[in-house]
C-alpha angles and dihedrals in degrees: 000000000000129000099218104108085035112112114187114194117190118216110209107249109272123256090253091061099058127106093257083057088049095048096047090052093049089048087043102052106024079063089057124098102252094042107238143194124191108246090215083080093067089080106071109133093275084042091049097049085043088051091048090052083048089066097043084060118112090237097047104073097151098096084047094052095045091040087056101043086046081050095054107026094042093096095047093049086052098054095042092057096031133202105010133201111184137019129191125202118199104205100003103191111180098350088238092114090059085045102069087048087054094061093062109043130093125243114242122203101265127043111299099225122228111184112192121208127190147119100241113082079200096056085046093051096045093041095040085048098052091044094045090074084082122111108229101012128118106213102208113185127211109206093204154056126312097263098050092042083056101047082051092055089044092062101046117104119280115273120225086231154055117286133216130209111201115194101172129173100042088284081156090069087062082077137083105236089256084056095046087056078047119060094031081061087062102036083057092049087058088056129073116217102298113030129128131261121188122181135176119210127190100220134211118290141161109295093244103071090042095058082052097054095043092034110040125190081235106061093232093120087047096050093051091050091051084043088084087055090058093048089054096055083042097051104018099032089228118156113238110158106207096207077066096058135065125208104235126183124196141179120226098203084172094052095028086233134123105227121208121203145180107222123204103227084194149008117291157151125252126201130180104168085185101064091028099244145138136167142150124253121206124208101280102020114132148213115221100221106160142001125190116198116209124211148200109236090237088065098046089053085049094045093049088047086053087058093052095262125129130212117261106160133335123197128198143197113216100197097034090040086218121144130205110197124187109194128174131231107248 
């Protein structure tokens, strides 16, 4: 493949997304009861390469499932959509995902647009750089959260053409159930009557296999959860000591969701001049970082419905209890 005919064009990363936004969010939710933390902030570059080594372990077998149903289904999604001429990627990781959708479509004459959205410069350059091996396609990056990716995109001038949202590795779990509505009403508000909307959802299975996956013999998960920690010394200058501070994973039968905290193994004082904060932690007090809500595949189709989608094909991994599911916007 050669990148001749590739343009790759950088957005400078969004306000939200400064260091003043950073520091006002740690202020805000480290103040919360529970204590709080936005899981968006894991993925600084050190959190993003931690992440990627997260989904080659042998317990986490979410980002395999989704990779081989994309592999063998990806065909089959093209041809049910069409032509497209523009697809847009929220948290593009790698780019590999998008990948595996690029070898079987179909070129059309101008440029096919792929607008990348995501918080980790890292994950854009990684991702910008592996897609940019097609031939006639324009690589445009969003430096920033889903919602202000999406209004970008919103903006950006119609395309002749079908679209196509991609939302892949049960990024959709990251998000309470309000916040799910949410953010699928606003996905379907970037798309015109008959785009395409393809979303990958991490499903209910014993809790086992889940604290394994959260919780891995190898500490990478936990690496990647004190990592925060280690950004907001970096950015804020605050002053977490991780040997303070123990990885915990919990499953929340009552909610269907995995919980991640930071738990304090002792009393003590916590400073982020940045942010202008200070508290004290007890033994056993925690920080809230991440939660990961799991589904059934018949809520997922209901939840997508809700959002003025309609089901087109939805794909599932019986070992792995993963779903794919391609909707269209009605």
């Amino acid at each position: 493949m050669s990148i001749a005919n590739t343009r790759v064009a950088m957005r400078q990363p969004a306000a939200e997304t400064s260091t003043a936004q950073f520091a006002e969010d740690v202020a805000y939710y480290l103040s919360q009861q529970p204590r709080q933390l936005p899981s968006r902030y894991l993925y600084d570059a050190l959190g993003s390469a931690l992440f990627d080594a997260i989904c080659q372990l042998p317990w986490y077998g979410l980002t395999r499932a989704e990779t081989q149903l994309l592999a063998e289904h990806a065909p089959e999604i093209v041809a049910t959509l069409g032509p497209l001429a523009r697809i847009v990627e929220l948290g593009s990781g790698s780019g590999e995902k998008l990948a595996t959708l690029l070898t079987a479509a179909r070129r059309p004459k101008s440029p096919l647009h792929l607008h990348l959205i995501d918080v980790s410069p890292l994950a854009l350059e990684t991702a910008s750089r592996a897609l940019s091996a097609f031939d006639g396609v324009l690589v445009v990056t969003h430096q920033a959260p889903y919602e202000v990716g999406l209004e970008e995109v919103r903006h950006e001038s119609a395309s002749s053409g079908r679209s196509l949202v991609l939302f892949l590795g049960s990024n959709i779990g990251n998000f309470d159930l309000a916040g799910a509505e949410a953010v699928l009403a606003q996905i379907r508000s970037t798309l015109m009557r008959g785009d395409g909307f393809l979303m990958g959802a991490d499903l209910l299975k014993p809790e086992h296999d889940l604290l394994l996956a959260y919780d891995d013999p190898l500490g990478v998960t936990a690496a990647f959860n004190r990592n925060l920690l280690v950004r907001i010394n970096r950015e804020l200058a605050a002053n977490f000591d991780l040997r303070g501070f123990e990885h915990l994973a919990v499953w929340n039968a009552d909610a269907s969701r995995m919980e991640m905290y930071l738990v304090s193994t002792r009393t003590q004082h916590i400073r982020v001049p940045a942010a202008q904060l200070e508290f004290t932690m007890e033994e056993g007090d925690r920080i809230w970082t991440e939660s990961s809500y799991k589904y059934r595949a018949t809520e997922l189709v209901a939840m997508l419905e809700r959002n003025r989608f309609r089901r087109r094909r939805q794909w599932i991994d019986p070992t792995a209890q993963f779903a794919l599911t391609l909707v269209e916007a009605v």
